[in-house]
C-alpha positions, 0 to 999 in steps of 0.5 A: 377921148374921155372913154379912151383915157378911162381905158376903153380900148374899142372907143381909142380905136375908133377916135384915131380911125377919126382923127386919121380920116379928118387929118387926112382932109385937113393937111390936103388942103395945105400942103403937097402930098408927101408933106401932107402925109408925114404931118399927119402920122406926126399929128397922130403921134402927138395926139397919142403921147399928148392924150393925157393932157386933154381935159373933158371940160374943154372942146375937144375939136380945139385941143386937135386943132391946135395940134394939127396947126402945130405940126402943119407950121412946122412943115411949113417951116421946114419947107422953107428951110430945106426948100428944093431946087429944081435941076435940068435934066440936062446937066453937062458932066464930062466922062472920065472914065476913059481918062481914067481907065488909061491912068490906070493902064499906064500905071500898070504898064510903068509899074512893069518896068525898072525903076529908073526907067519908070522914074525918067518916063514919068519925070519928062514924058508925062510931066514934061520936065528937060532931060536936065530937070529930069537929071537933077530929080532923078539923080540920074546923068543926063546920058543915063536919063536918055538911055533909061527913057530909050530903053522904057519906051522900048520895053514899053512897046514891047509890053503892049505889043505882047498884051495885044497879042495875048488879048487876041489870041485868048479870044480863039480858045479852040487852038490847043493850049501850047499853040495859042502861047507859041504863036509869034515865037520861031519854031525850033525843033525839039529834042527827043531825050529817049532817042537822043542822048 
């Protein structure tokens, strides 16, 4: 270390090649092996930054040491601040993906509908509010309540129904384009307008 501050750059090399090994050996006997290591880098730095602060006259090996025992109680202190709870590896958690998935989809279908009629759907068949609580929310007459949760529904059915359908026929890509889109519509026969006028 006195050559080293004198600036004997090959001696500094050698010392921390020593130090490394012998932290190494002192930190393995007194903590595990992540602690270990991060206490000795930490023990290596500060022998780095502190170096000027080490007088030749005094023993060498007690000024590391009291670095290497500084650092080693602070990795013990945060091991007990920070200490770590096992978990068990089977740990319950419910999937809400499903749930999820089907809020979005019953989102996406109201969204598609009027809003009087998405209003009403929401208010009585989701939330389970009365025809006459539902009324007073919405603003709505209770006759116009029914009609509007009658024909959402309605309509409601209707799109999913054409979703389905759209969703299987898609998969049969080799049909031509404009038969994949006819399939369920009733066959019309089509005009000609060069020969028919």
């Amino acid at each position: 270390m006195t050559a080293a501050q004198a600036g004997d750059g090959r001696a500094y090399e050698q010392l921390l090649r020593e130090l490394d090994a012998w932290l190494r050996r002192y930190y393995a006997r007194r903590l595990p092996s992540p602690a270990s290591e991060d206490a000795r880098q930490e023990a290596l730095l500060a022998i780095h930054a502190n170096r000027h602060t080490y007088a030749p006259s005094r023993a060498f090996g007690a000024w590391v040491t009291a670095i290497a025992r500084y650092k080693w109680i602070d990795r013990v202190r945060d091991a007990s601040r920070f200490a770590a709870l096992p978990l068990d590896d089977e740990i319950p958690i419910e999937d809400h993906g499903g749930a999820a998935i089907s809020a979005a989809v019953m989102e996406n279908l109201l969204g598609r509908l009027k809003p009087a009629q998405a209003c009403v759907i929401r208010l009585v068949k989701l939330k389970g509010l009365s025809i006459a609580r539902a009324s007073g929310a919405s603003g709505q007459s209770t006759a116009l309540v029914k009609i509007n949760i009658h024909r959402g529904l309605k309509k409601l059915a209707a799109l999913v129904s054409c979703d389905v359908i759209a969703a299987t026929t898609s998969d049969n890509s080799s049909e031509p384009r404009h038969l994949r889109h006819s399939k369920g519509l009733p066959i019309r026969k089509l005009r000609n307008p060069v020969t028919e006028e």
